[in-house]
Backbone as numpy.savetxt, mean C-alpha at the origin, in Angstrom:
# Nx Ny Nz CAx CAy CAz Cx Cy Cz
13.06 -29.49 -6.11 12.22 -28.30 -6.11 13.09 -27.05 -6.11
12.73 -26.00 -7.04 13.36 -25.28 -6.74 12.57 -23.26 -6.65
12.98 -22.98 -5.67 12.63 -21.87 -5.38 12.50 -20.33 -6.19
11.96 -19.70 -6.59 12.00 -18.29 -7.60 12.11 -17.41 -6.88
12.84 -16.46 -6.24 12.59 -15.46 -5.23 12.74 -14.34 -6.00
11.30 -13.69 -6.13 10.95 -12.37 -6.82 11.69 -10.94 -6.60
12.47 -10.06 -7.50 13.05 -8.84 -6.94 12.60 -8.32 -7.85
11.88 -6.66 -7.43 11.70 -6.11 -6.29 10.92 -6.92 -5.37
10.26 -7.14 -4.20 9.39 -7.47 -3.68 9.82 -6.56 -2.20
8.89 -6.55 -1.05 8.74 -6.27 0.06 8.35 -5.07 0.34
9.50 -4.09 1.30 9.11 -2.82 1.67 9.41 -1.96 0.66
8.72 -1.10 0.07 8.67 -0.34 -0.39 9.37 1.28 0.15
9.57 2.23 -0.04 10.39 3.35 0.34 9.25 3.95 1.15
7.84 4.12 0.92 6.82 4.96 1.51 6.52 3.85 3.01
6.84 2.54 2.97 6.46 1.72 4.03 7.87 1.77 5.06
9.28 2.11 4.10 10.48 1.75 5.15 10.43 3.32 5.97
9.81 4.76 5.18 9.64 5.43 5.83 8.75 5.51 7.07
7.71 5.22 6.85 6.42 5.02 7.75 7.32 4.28 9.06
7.72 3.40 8.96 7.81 2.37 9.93 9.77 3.14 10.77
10.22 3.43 9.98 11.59 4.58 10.46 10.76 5.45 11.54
9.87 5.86 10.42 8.89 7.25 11.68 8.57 6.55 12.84
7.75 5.72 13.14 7.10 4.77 13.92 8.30 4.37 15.39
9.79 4.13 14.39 10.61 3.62 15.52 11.36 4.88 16.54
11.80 5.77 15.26 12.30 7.30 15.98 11.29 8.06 16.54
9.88 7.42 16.42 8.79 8.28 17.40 8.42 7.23 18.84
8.95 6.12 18.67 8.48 5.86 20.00 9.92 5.85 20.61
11.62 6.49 20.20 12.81 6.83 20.91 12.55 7.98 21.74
11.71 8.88 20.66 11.62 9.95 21.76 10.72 9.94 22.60
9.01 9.88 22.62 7.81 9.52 23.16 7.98 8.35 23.94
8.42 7.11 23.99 8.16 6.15 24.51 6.60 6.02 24.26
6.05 4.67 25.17 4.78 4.18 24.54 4.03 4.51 26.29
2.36 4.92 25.80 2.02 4.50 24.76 2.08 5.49 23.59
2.40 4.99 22.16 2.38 5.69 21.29 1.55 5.14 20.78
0.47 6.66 19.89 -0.69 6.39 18.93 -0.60 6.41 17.90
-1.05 5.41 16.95 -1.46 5.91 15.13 -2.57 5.81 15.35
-2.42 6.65 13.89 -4.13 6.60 13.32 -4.14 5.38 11.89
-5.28 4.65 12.29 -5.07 3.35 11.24 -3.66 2.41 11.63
-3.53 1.47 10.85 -2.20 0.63 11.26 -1.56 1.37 10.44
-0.55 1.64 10.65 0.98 2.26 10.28 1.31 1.50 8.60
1.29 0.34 9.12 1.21 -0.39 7.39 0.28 -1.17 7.22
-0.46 -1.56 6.18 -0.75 -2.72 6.37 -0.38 -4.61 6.56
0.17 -4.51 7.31 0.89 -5.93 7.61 0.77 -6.45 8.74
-0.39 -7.31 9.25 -0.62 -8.27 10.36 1.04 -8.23 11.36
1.94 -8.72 10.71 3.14 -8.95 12.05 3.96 -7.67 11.99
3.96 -6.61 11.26 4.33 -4.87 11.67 3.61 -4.69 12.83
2.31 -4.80 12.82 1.54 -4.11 13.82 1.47 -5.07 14.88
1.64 -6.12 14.67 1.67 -6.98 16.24 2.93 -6.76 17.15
3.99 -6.41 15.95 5.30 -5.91 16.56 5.11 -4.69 17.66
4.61 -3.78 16.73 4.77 -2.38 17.61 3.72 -2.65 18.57
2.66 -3.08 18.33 1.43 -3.83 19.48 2.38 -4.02 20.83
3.30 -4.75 20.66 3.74 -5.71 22.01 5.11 -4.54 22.75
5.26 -3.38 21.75 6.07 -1.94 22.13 5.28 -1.09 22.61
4.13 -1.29 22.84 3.32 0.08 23.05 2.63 0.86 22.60
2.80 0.30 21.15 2.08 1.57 20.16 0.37 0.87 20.04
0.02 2.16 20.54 -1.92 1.83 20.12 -2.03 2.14 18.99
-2.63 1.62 18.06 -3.76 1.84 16.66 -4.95 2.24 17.37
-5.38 3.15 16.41 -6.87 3.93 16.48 -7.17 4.13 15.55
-9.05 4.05 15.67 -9.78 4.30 14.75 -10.05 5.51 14.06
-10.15 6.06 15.21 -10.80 7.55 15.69 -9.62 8.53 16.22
-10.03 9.66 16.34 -8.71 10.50 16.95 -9.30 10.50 18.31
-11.32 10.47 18.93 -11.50 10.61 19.92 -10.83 9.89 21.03
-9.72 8.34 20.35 -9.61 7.78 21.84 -7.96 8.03 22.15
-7.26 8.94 21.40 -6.42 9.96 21.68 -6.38 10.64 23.00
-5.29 10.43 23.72 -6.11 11.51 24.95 -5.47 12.95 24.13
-5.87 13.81 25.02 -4.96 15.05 24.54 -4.48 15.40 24.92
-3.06 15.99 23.99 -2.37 16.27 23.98 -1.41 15.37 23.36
-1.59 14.56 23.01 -0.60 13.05 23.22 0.04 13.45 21.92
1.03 12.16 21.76 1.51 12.33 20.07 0.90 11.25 19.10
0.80 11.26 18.08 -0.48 10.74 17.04 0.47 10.78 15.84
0.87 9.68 15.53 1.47 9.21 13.64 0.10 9.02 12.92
0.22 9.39 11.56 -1.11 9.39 10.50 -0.51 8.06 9.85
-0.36 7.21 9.96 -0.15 6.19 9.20 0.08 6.03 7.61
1.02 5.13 7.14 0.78 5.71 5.33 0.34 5.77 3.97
-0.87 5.94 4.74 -2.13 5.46 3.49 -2.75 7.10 3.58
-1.98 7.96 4.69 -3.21 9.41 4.49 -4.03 9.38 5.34
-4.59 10.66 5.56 -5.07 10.96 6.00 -6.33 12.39 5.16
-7.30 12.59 5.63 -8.24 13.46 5.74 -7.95 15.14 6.09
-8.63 15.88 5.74 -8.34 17.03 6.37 -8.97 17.14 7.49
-10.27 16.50 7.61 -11.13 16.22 8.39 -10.31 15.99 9.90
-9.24 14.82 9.74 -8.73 14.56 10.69 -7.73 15.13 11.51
-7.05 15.74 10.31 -6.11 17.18 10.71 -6.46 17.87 11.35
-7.69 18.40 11.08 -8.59 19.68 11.68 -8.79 18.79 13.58
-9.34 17.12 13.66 -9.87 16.82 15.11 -8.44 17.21 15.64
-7.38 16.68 14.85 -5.90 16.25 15.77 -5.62 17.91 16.53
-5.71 19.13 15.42 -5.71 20.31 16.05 -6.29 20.31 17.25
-7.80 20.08 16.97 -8.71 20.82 18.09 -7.97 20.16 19.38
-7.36 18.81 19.40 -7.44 17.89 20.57 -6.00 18.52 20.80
-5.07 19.18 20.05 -3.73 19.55 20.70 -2.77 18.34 20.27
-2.99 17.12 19.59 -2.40 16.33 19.55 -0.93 16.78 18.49
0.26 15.81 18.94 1.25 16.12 18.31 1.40 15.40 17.12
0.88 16.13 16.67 0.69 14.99 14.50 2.38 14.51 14.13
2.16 13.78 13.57 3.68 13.25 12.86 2.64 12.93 11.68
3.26 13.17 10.71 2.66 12.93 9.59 3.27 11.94 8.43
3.09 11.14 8.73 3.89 9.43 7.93 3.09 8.90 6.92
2.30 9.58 6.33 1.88 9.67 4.72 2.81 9.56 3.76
3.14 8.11 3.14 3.66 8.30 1.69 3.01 9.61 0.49
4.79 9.94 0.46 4.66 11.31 -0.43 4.05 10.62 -1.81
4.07 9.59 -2.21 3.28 9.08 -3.32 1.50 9.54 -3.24
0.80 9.02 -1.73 -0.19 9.42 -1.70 -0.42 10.94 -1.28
0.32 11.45 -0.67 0.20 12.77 -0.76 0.24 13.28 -1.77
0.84 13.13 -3.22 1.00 13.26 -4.32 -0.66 13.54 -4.85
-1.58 12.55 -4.78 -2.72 12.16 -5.23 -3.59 12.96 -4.55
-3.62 13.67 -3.07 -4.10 14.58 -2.39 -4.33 15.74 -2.86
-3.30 16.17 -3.64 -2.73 17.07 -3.89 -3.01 17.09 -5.19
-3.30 16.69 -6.28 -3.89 16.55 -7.28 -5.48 17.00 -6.93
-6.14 15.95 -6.38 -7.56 16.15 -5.99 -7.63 17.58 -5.69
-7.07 18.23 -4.58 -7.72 19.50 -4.15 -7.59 20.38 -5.26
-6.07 20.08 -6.11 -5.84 20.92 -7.41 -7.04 21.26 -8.24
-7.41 19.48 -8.41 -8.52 19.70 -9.25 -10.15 20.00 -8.43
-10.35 19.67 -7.64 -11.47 20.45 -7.01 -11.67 21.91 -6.88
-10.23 22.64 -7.04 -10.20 24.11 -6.59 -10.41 24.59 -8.45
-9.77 23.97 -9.30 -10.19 24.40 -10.67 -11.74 24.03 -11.13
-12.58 23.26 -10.36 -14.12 23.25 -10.43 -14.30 21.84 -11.06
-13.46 21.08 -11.21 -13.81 19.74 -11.83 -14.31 18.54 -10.97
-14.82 17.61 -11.50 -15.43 17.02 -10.86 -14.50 15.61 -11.28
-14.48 14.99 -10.07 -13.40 13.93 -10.08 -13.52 12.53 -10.40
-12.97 11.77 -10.82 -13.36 10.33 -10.63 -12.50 9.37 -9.94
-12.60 9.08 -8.82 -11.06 8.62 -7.72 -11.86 6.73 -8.13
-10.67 6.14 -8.88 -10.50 4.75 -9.26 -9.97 4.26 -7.71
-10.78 3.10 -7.52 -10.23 2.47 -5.68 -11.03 1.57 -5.42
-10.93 0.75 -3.97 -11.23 0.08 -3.61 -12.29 0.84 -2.51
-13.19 0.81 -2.59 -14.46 1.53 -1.32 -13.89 1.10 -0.01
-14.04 1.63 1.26 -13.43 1.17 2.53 -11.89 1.36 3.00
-10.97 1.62 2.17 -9.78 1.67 1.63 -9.28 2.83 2.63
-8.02 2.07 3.57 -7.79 3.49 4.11 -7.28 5.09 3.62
-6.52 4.56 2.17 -6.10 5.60 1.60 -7.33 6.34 0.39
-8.21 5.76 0.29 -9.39 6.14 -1.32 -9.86 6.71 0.37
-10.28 6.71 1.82 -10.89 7.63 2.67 -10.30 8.78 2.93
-9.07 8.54 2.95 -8.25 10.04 2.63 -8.34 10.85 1.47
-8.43 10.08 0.65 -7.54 11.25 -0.75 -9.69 11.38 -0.66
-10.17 10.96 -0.58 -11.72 11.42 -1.41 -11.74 12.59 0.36
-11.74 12.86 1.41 -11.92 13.69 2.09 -11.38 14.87 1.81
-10.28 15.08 0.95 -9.89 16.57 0.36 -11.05 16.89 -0.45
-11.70 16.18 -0.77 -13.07 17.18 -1.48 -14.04 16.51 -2.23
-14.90 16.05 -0.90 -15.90 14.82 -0.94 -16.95 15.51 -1.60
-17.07 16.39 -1.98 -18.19 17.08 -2.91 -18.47 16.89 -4.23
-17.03 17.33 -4.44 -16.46 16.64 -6.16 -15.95 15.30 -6.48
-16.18 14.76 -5.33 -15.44 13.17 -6.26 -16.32 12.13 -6.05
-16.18 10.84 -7.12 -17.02 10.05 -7.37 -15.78 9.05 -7.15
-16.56 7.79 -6.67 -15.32 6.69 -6.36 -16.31 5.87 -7.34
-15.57 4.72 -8.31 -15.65 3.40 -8.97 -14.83 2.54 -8.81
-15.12 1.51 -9.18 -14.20 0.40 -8.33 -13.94 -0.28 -9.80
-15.12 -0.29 -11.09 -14.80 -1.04 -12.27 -15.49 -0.41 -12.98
-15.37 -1.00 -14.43 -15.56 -0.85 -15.66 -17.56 -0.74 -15.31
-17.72 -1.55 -14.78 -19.25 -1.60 -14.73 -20.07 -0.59 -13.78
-18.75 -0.21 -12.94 -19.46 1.24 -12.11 -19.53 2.72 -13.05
-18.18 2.90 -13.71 -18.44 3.44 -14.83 -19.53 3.94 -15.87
-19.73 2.41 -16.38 -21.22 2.71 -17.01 -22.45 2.55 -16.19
-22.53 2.54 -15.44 -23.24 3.32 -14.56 -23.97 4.53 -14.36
-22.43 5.23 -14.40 -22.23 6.73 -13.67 -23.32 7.66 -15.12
-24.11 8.10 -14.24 -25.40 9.30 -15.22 -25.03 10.49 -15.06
-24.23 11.34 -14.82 -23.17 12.39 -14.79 -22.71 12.53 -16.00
-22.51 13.87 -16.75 -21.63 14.29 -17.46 -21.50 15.50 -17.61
-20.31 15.95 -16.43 -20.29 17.35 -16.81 -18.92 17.77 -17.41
-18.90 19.49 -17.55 -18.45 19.85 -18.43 -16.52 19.46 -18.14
-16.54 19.53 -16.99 -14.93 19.50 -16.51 -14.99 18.14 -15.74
-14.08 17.33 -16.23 -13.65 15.91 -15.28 -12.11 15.71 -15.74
-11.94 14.87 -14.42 -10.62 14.45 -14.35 -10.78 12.80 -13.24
-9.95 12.20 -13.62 -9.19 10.57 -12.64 -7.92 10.92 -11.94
-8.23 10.16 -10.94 -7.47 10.08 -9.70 -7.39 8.53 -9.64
-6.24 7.90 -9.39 -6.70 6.63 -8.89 -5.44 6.05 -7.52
-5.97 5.21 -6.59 -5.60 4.47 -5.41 -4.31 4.12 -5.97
-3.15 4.49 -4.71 -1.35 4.05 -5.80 -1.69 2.58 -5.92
-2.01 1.76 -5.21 -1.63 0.26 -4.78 -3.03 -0.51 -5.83
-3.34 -0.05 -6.77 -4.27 -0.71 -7.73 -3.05 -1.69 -8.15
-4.03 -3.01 -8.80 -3.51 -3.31 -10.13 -3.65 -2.30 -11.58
-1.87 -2.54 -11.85 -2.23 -1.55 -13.28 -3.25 -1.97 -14.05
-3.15 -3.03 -14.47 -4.10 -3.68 -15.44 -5.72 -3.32 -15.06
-6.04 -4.16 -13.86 -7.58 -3.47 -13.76 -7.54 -1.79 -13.46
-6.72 -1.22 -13.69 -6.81 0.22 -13.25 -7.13 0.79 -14.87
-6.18 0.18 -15.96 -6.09 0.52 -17.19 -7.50 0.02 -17.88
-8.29 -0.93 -17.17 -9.62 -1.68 -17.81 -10.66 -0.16 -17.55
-10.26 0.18 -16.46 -11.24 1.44 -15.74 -11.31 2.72 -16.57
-9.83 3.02 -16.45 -9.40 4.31 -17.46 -10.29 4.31 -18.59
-9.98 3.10 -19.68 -9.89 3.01 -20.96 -12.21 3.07 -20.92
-12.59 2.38 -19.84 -14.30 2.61 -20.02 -14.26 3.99 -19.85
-13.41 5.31 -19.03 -14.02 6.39 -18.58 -13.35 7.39 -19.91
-12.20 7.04 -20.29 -12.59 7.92 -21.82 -13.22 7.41 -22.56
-14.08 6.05 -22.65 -14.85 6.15 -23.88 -16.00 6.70 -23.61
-15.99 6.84 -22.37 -17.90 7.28 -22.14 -17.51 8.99 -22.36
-16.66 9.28 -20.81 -16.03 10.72 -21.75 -14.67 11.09 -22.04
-14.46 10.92 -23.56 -13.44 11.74 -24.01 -12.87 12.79 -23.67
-13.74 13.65 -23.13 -12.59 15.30 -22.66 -12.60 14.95 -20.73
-12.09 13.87 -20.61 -11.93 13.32 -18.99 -9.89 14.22 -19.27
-9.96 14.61 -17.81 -8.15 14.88 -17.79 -7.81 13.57 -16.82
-6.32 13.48 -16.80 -5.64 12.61 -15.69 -4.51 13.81 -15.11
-3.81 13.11 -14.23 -2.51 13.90 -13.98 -1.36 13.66 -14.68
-0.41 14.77 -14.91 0.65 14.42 -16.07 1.15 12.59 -15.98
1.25 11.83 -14.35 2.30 11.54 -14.48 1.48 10.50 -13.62
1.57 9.29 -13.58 0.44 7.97 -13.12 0.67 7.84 -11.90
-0.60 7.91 -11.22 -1.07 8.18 -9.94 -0.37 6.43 -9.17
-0.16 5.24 -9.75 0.09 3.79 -9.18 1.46 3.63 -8.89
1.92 3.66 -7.70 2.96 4.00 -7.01 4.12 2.81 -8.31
5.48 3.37 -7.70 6.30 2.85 -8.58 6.20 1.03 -8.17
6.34 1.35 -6.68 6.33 -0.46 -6.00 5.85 -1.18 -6.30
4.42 -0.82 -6.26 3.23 -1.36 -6.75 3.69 -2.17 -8.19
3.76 -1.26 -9.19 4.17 -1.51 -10.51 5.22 -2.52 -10.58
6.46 -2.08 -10.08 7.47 -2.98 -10.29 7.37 -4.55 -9.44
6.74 -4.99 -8.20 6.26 -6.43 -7.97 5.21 -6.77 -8.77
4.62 -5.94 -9.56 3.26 -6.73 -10.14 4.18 -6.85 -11.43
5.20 -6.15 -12.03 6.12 -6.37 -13.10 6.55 -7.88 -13.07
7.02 -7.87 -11.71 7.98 -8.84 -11.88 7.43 -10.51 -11.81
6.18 -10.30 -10.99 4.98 -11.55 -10.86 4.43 -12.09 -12.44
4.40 -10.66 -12.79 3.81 -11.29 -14.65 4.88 -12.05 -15.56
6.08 -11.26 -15.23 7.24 -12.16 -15.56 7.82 -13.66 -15.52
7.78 -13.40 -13.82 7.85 -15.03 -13.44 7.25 -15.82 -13.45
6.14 -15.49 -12.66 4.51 -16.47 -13.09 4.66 -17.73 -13.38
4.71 -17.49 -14.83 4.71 -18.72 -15.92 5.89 -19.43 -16.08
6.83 -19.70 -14.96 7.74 -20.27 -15.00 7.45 -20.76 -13.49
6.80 -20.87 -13.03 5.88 -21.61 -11.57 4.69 -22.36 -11.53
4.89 -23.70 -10.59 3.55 -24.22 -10.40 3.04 -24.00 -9.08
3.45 -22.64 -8.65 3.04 -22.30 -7.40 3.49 -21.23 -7.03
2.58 -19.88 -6.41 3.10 -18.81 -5.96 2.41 -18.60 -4.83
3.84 -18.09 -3.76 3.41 -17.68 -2.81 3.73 -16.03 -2.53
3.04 -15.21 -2.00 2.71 -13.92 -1.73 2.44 -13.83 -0.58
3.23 -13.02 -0.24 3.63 -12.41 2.01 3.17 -11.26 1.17
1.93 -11.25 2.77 0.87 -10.15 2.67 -0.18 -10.65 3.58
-0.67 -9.06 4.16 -1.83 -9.35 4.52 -3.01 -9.04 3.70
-4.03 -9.92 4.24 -5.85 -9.45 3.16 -5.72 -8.46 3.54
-5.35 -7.58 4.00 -6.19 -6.11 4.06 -5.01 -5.09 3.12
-4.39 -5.87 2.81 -3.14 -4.91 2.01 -3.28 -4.79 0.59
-3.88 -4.00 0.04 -4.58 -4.30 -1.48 -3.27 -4.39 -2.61
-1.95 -3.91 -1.99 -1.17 -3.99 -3.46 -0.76 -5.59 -3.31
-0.67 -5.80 -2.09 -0.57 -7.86 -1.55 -1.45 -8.43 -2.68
-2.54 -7.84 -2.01 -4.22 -8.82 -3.23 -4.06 -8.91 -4.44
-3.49 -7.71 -5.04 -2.84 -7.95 -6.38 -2.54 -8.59 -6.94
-1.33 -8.54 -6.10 0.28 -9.92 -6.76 -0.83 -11.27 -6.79
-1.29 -11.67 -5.51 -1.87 -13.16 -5.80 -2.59 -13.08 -6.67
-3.51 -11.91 -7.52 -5.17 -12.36 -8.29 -4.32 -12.11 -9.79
-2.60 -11.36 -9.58 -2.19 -11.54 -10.73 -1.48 -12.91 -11.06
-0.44 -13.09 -10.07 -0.41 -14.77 -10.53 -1.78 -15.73 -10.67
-1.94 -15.71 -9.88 -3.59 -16.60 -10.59 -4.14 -16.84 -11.54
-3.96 -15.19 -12.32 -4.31 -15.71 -13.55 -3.71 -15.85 -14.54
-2.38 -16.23 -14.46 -1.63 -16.31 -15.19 -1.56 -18.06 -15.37
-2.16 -18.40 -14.55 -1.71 -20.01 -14.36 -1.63 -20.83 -13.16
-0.50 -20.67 -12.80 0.15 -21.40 -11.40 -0.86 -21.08 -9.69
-1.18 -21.88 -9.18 -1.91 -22.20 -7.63 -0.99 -20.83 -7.06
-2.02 -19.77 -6.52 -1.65 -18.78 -6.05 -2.02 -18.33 -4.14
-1.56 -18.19 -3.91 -1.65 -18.14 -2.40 -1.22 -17.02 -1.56
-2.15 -15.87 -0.66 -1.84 -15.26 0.38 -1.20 -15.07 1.00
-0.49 -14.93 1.95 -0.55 -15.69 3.45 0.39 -14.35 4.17
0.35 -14.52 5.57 0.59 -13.58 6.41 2.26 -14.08 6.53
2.25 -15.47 6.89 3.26 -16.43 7.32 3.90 -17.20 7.04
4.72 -17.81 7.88 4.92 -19.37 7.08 4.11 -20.49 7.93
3.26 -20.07 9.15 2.53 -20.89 9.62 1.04 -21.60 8.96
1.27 -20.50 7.76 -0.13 -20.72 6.93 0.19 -21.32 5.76
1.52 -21.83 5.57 1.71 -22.74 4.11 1.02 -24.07 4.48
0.83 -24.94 3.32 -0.11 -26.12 3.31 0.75 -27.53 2.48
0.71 -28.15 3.21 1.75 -29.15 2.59 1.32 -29.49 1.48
-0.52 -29.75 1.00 -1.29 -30.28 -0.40 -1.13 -28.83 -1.14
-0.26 -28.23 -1.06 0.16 -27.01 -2.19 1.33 -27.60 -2.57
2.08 -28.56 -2.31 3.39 -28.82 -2.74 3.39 -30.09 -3.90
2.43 -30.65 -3.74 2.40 -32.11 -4.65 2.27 -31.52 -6.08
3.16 -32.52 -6.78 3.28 -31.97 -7.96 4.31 -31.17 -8.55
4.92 -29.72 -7.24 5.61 -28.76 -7.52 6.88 -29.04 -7.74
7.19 -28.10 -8.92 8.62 -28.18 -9.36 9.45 -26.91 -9.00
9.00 -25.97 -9.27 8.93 -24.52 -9.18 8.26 -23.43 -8.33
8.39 -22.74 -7.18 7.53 -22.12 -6.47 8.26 -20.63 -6.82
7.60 -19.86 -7.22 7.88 -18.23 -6.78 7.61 -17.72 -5.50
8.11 -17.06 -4.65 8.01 -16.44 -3.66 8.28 -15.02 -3.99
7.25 -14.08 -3.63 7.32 -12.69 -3.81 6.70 -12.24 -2.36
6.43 -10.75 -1.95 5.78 -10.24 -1.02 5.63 -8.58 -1.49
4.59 -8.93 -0.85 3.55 -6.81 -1.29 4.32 -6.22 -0.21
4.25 -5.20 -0.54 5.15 -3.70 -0.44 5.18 -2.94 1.25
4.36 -3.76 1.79 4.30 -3.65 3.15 4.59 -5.18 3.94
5.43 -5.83 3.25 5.80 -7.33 4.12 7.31 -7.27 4.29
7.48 -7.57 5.99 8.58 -7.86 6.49 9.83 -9.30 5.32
10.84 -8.66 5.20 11.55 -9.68 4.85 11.76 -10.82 5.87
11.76 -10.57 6.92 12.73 -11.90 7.79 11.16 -12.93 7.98
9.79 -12.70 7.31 8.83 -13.12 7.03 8.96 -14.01 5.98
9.49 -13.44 5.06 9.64 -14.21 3.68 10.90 -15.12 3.91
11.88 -14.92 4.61 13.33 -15.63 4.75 12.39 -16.96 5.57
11.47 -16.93 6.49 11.04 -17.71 7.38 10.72 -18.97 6.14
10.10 -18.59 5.44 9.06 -19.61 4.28 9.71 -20.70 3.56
11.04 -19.26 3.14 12.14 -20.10 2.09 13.01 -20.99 3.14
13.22 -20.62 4.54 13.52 -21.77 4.97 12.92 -22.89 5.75
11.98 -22.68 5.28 10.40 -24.06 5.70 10.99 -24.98 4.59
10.57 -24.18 3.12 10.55 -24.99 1.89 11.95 -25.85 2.05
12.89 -25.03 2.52 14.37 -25.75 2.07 14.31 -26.73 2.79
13.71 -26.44 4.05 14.01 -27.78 4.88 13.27 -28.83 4.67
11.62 -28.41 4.62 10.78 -29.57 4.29 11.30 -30.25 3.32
11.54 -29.51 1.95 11.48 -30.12 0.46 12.71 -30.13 -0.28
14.07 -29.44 0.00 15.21 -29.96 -0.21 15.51 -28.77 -1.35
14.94 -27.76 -0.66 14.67 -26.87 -2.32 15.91 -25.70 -2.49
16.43 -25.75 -3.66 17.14 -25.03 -3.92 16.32 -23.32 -4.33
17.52 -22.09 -4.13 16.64 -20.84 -4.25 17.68 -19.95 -5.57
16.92 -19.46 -6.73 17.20 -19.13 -7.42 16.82 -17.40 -7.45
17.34 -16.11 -7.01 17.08 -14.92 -7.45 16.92 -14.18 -8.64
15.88 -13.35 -8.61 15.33 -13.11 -10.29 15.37 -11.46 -10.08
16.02 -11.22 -10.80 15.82 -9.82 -10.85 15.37 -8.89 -11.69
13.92 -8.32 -11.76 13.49 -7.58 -12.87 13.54 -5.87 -12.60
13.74 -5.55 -11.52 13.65 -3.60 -11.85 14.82 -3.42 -10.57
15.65 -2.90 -10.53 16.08 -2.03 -9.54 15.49 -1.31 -9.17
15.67 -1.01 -7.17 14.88 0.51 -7.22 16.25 1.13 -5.66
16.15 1.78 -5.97 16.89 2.76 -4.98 16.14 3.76 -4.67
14.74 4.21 -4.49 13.68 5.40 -3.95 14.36 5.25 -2.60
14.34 6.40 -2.18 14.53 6.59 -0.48 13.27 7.89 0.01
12.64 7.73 0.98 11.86 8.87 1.20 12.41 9.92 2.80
12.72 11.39 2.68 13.27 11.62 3.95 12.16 11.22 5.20
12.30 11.41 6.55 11.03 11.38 7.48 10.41 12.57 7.55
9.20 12.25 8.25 8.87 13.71 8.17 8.95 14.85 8.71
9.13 16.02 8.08 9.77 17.52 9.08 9.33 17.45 10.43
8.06 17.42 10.63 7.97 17.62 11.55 8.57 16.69 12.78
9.31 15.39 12.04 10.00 14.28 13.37 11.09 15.25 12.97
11.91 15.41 11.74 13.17 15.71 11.70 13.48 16.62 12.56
12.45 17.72 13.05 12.93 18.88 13.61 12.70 18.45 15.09
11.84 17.33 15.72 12.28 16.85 16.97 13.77 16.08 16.85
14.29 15.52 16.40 15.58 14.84 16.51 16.52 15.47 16.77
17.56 14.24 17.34 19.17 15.56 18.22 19.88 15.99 16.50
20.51 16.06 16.24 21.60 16.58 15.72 22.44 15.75 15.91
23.07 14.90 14.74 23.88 13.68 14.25 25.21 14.08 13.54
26.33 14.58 14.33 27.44 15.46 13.89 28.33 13.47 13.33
28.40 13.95 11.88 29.13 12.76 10.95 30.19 12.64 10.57
C-alpha cells in the first residue's frame, strides 16, 4: 500500500494567523480567554485551547465586561463590533484579511447603491459576517437553482462569494447569475481564498491516482467538505474525519493507493497521526506530491501588535 500525501494541504496563512493571535493573547491575558465563534474551524484546535482556558461564545452577552474578546477568522459583523464597544470589551480582531477583503467589497458595493448577490453556505459563520455589512442589499444563494429563483432585477448588481467555496460549484453559480443578468459586476480579483483553491487543486490532481481518500477536517469546516465531495466525485471512496480514531479498517480492502490531504484549518501532527496508523497497520509506504507552493504569511493584528513587548533582534 502506498500512501499520497497531498501538498498544499493544512493550515492555511489566515488560520496560522488566527491561532498565533489566540496563543500571544492568552501570554498576555491568561485564561479565561474569550472568542467569538471557534477561532477555526477544527474540532481538536478548539478542544486544545478548551483545556487552556479559552471560552468560545456565541453571543458577546456572555462576555463579562470589560474582558478581552478575539473575533475568530471567519469575521465578524458590524453589528458585533458595535455590542463589543458598548460592553468595553478588548476586541482583537483575528479575521482573515482574505475575508475582510470580501467585507470590504460588500460595503463598497452597498455604499455605490447596488444590490448584492453573496454566493455561500446559509448558517456559515463567515456568509453571517460579510452579509451583516449590509443586510439590506444582499441576497444569499447557495445554487444554480436559487438563482433562478431570484424575481429581482434591478438596475445595479454585483457577486460576492464565501472564500472557502468549491471553485467549481461557485463557477456553476456565477455562470446561472450572468445568464439571467448580464450587466451583474464581480470584484476585480476572485473572492475564493488562495488555500482553498490550491488543496482543491491538488485533490483534482491526485484523486484519480487513489482508491481511497482521506480528508482531516471537521463537518463544520466548509473548505474540509469540499476536498471530500471533490474527491468523491472523481472516483475513489472519500472520507471526512476529525482523526485517526475515526478511520475504518472496511475502507482498506482492496486499497492500493490512499491520498491523504487536510482542509485549511487541520492540525498537521493530526494528519502525521493517520499516516502513522496506516504505516503501521498496513505496511504502507508514503509518497509526497507536490502541486502549488505557497509562502502567504499574514502579520497579527495591530491591535495585538501594539500590546506586545518589543523583540530587540
Amino acid at each position: 500500500m502506498q500512501i499520497i500525501l497531498a501538498n498544499p494541504r493544512g493550515f492555511c496563512a489566515g488560520v496560522n494567523m488566527a491561532i498565533e493571535s489566540l496563543e500571544r493573547s492568552l501570554d498576555l491575558f491568561g485564561s479565561p480567554l474569550f472568542v467569538y465563534h471557534e477561532i477555526v474551524h477544527n474540532k481538536y484546535v478548539v478542544e486544545r485551547f478548551k483545556a487552556r482556558g479559552v471560552v468560545f461564545v456565541e453571543s458577546i452577552s456572555e462576555v463579562p465586561e470589560g474582558a478581552p474578546l478575539l473575533y475568530s477568522a471567519h469575521g465578524v459583523s458590524p453589528q458585533i463590533r458595535e455590542e463589543s464597544k458598548r460592553r468595553k470589551l478588548r476586541a482583537i480582531d483575528a479575521t482573515c484579511p482574505l475575508v475582510t477583503k470580501v467585507h470590504l467589497e460588500a460595503v463598497k458595493y452597498a455604499k455605490e447603491g447596488y444590490t448584492i448577490i453573496l454566493i455561500g453556505h446559509e448558517g456559515h459563520d463567515e456568509v453571517i459576517g460579510t452579509m451583516g455589512e449590509a443586510p439590506e442589499r444582499m441576497i444569499l444563494v447557495e445554487t444554480a437553482e436559487d438563482v433562478a429563483n431570484l424575481t429581482i432585477n434591478p438596475e445595479k448588481m454585483a457577486y460576492l462569494t464565501q472564500t472557502t467555496l468549491s471553485v467549481d460549484d461557485a463557477n456553476v453559480v456565477i455562470a446561472a447569475l450572468r445568464d439571467k443578468f448580464p450587466q451583474i459586476a464581480n470584484p476585480p480579483k476572485d473572492d475564493i481564498c488562495y488555500a482553498t483553491q490550491n488543496r482543491q487543486e491538488a485533490v483534482r490532481e491526485l484523486a484519480r491516482r487513489a482508491d481511497l481518500v482521506i480528508v482531516l477536517g471537521s463537518q463544520n469546516s466548509s473548505n474540509s467538505k469540499r476536498l471530500a465531495e471533490i474527491a468523491g466525485s472523481l472516483g475513489p471512496h472519500a472520507h471526512l474525519i476529525d482523526g485517526v480514531t475515526e478511520i475504518r479498517s472496511e475502507w482498506f480492502d482492496g486499497v492500493e493507493n490512499v491520498l491523504i490531504t487536510a482542509g485549511a484549518s487541520a492540525p498537521e501532527d493530526v494528519v502525521q497521526e493517520c499516516i502513522e496508523y496506516i504505516q503501521h497497520q498496513y505496511g504502507a509506504s508514503i509518497v509526497e506530491e507536490w502541486v502549488r507552493e505557497e509562502n502567504v504569511q499574514f502579520p497579527l493584528p495591530r491591535s495585538l501588535r501594539e500590546l506586545l513587548p518589543v523583540v530587540n533582534l
